[in-house]
C-alpha positions in Angstrom: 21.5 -12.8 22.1 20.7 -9.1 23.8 17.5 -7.0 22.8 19.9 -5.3 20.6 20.5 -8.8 18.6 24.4 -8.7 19.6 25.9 -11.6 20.4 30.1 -12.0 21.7 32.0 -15.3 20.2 35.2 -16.3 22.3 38.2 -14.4 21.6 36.3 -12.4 18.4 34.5 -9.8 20.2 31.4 -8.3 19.7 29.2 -9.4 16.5 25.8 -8.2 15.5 23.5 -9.7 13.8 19.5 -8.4 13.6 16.8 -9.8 15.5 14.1 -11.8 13.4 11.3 -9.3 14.4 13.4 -6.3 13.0 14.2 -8.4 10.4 10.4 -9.0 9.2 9.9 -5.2 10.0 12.8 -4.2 7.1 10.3 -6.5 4.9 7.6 -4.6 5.6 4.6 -7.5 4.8 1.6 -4.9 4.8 3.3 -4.4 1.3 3.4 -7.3 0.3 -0.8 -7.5 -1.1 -0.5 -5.3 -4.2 2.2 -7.5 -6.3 0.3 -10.8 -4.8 -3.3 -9.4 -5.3 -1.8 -8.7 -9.1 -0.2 -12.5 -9.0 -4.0 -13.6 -8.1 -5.0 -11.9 -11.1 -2.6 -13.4 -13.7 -3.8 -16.7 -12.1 -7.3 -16.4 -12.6 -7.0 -14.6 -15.8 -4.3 -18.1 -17.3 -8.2 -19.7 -16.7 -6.2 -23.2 -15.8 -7.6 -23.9 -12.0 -5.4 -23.6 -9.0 -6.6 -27.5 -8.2 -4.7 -28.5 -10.4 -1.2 -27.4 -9.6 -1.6 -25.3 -6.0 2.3 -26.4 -5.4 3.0 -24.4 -8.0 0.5 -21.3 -7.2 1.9 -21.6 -3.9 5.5 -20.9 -5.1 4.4 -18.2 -7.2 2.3 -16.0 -4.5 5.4 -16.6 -2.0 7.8 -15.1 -5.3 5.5 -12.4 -5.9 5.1 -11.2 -2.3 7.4 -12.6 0.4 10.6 -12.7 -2.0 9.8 -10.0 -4.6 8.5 -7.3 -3.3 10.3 -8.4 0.1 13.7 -7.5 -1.2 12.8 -4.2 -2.6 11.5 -2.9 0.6 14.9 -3.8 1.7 17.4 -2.2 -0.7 14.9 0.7 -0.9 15.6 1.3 3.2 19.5 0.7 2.8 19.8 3.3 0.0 17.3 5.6 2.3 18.8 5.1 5.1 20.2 8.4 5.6 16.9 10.5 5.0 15.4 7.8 7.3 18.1 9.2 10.2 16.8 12.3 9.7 12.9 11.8 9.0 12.0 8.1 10.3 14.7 7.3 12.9 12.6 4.4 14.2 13.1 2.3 11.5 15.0 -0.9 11.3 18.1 0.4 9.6 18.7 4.1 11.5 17.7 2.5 14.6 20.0 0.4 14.7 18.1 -2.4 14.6 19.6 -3.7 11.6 23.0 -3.3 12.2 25.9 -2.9 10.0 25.7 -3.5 6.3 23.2 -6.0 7.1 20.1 -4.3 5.3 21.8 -4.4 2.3 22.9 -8.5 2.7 19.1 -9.4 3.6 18.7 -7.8 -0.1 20.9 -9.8 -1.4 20.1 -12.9 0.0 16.6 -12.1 -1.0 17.5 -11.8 -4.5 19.1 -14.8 -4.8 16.0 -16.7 -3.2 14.1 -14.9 -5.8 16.2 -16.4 -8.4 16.0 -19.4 -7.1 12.8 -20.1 -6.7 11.6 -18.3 -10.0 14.2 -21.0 -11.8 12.0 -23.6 -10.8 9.2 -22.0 -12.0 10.0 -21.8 -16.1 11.5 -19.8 -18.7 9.1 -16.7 -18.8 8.9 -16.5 -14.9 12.4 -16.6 -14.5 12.4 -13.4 -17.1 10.1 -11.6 -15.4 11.5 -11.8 -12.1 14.9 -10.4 -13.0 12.8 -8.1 -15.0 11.3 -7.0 -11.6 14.2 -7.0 -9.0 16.2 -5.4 -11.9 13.7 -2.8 -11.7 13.7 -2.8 -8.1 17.1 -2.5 -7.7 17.0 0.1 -10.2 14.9 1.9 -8.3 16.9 2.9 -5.2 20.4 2.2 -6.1 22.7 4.9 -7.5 23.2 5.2 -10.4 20.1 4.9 -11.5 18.2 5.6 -8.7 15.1 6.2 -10.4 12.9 7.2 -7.4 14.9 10.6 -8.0 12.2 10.7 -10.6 8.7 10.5 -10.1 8.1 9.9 -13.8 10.6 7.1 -14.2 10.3 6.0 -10.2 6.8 5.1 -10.1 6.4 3.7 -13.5 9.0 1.1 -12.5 7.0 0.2 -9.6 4.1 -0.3 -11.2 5.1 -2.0 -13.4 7.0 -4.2 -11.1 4.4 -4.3 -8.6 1.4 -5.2 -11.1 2.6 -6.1 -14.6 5.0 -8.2 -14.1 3.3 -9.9 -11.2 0.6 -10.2 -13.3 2.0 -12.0 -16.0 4.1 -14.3 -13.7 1.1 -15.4 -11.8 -0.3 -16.4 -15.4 3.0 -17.6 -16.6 3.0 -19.8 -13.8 -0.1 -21.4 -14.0 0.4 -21.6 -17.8 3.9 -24.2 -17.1 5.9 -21.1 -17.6 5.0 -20.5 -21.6 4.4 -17.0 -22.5 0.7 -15.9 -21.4 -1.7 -15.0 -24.6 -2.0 -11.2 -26.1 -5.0 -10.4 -24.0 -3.7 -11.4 -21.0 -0.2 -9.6 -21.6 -2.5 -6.3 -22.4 -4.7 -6.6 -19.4 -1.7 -6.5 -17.2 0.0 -3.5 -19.4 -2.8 -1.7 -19.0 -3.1 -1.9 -15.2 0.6 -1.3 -15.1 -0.3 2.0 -16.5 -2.5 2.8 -13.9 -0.7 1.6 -11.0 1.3 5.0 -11.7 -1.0 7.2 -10.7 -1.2 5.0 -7.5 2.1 5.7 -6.7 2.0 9.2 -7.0 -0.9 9.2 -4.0 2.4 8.0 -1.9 4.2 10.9 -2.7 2.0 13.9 -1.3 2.6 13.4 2.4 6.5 13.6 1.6 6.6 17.0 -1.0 8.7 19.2 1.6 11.1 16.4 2.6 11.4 15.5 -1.2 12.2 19.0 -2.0 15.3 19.3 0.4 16.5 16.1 -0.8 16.1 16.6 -4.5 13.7 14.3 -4.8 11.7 15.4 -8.2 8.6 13.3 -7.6 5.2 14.6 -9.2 3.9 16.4 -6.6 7.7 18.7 -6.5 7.7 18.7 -10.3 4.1 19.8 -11.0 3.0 20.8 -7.5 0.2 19.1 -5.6 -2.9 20.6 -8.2 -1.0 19.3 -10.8 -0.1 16.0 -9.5 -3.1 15.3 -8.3 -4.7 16.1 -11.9 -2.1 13.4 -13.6 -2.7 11.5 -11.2 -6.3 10.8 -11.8 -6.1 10.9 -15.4 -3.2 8.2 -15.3 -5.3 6.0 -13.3 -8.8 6.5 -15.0 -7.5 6.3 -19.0 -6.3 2.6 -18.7 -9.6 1.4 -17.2 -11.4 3.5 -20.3 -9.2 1.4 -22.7 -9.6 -1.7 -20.9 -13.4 -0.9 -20.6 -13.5 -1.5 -24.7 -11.3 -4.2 -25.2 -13.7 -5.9 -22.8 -16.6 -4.9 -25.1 -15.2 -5.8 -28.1 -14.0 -9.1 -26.3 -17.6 -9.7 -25.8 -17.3 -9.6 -22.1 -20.4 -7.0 -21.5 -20.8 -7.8 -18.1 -17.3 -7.9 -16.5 -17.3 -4.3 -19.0 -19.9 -3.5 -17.1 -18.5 -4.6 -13.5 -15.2 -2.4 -14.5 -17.2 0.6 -15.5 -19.0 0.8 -12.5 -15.8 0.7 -10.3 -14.4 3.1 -13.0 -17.3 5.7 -11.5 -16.8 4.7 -8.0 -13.3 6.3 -8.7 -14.5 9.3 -10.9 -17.0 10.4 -7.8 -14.1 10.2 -5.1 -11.4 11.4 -7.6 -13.7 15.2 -7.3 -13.3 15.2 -3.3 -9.1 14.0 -4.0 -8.8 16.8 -6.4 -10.4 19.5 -4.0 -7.8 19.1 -1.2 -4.9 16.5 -2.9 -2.6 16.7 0.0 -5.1 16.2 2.9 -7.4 13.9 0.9 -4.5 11.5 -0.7 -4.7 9.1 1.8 -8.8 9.1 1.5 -8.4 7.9 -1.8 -5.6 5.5 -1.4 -7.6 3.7 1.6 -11.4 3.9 -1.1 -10.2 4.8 -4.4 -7.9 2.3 -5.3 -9.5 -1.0 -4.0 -12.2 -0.2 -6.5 -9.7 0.1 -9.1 -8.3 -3.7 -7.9 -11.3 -4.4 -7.6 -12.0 -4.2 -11.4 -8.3 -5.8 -11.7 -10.0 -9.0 -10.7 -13.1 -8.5 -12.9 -11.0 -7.9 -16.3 -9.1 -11.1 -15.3 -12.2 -13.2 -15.2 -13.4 -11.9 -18.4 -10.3 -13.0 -20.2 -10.1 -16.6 -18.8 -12.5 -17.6 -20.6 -12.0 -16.5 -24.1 -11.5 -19.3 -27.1 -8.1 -20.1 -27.3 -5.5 -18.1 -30.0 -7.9 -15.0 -29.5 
């Protein structure tokens, strides 16, 4: 096999197939933490102990992350792979790196895998995984091609990338039964949130997403306005979540989540000054805090009486 990953069989002429290292690029693993962070959560929040199935948890995390969330970085590079030519030429897929049609076989494969593997895992995971690469297929293929959107586009991915993985970490560790009400509402709410996350992507791409007709926030409302519904989208779950945790009577994880919840409110004044130049400021501080609190709702709810 070349550098170019081409390789000549007798008497059938040239094949190519992509090299491993492009192929892990295409995957993009850096993006892999927010759908297994959100898995974590769903684990701790089932309160059954990793100890006692960590085959099981093990399955799940590679599901979430490596499989999941894998194979939408994939179909979302095929179906963008001729704005990429134009604006990212280095990747996998305009490169050349990927050759072919072969970006939109590893997607494939990696759906089935996902199947796969979610089968094993029970009833309620096997739902929300086809829930998710529905959605993430949704997402980036025509016709739906809901990234067109930024409205429809990023509430499937948070959605995918938090709620779901959410309640298939707990759905795991629960033998695949359908996680409890609180649970189910924690990861809603955060699902919520995650849009606002999203829309910090779309800042650094407004005049690109103009000529294509990409209509996400940013384009829609313009970068004041984004940036406002933004904020607001992320802060007003956490408020919400903030009183179920009170009336849970969970003070202190309230607590723990209303002090990230400031955290955010502080850096969310210097965002909103300069939203283009400072979106990346509050992606990199802003939004661990708000995963941060993720984590602390979680551990509040694993403990509470069962059929609350």
């Amino acid at each position: 096999m070349s550098g170019t990953g081409a390789t000549i069989r007798p008497g059938t002429g040239p094949v190519a197939y992509p090299a491993p290292s492009a192929v892990l690029e295409l995957l993009k693993p850096i993006t892999w933490f927010p759908p297994m962070w959100a898995f974590a959560c769903g684990v701790v929040s089932s309160g059954v102990s990793i100890a006692d199935n960590p085959v099981v948890a093990l399955l799940g995390i590679v599901l979430a992350g490596p499989l999941v969330c894998a194979m939408s970085q994939a179909i979302n590079d095929w179906y963008d792979r001729e704005v990429d030519a134009i604006n990212e030429p280095h990747r996998p897929i305009p490169s050349g790196r990927i050759p072919g049609r072969w970006g939109l076989y590893i997607a494939m494969i990696w759906t089935g895998l996902s199947l796969a593997v979610a089968s094993l895992l029970g009833s309620w995971v096997l739902i929300a995984t086809c829930l998710g690469l529905f959605l993430a297929w949704a997402y980036s293929a025509p016709p739906l091609r809901l990234k067109r959107n930024g409205w429809l586009g990023n509430a499937a991915c948070g959605f995918s990338y938090e709620g779901l993985a959410w309640v298939t970490g707990a759905a795991v560790m629960l033998g695949g039964a359908l996680p409890p009400w609180p649970v189910l509402t924690l990861a809603l709410l955060y699902s919520l949130g995650a849009h606002g996350i999203m829309t910090l992507n779309d800042f650094k791409a407004m005049d690109g997403d103009r000529q294509m007709g990409i209509r996400s926030l940013p384009v829609q409302l313009g970068a004041q306005g984004a940036a406002r519904v933004a904020c607001a989208i992320m802060a007003a779950p956490q408020f919400v979540v903030i009183a179920l945790l009170l009336q849970w009577q969970r003070p202190v994880e309230a607590l723990v989540v209303a002090a990230f919840l400031t955290g955010q409110l502080v850096l969310m004044i210097r965002f909103l000054r300069d939203p283009v130049g400072k979106a990346l400021f509050y992606s990199g501080f802003g939004v661990p805090l708000f995963v941060f609190g993720m984590m602390a709702s979680a551990v509040a709810v694993r403990s509470l009486p069962a059929g609350f």
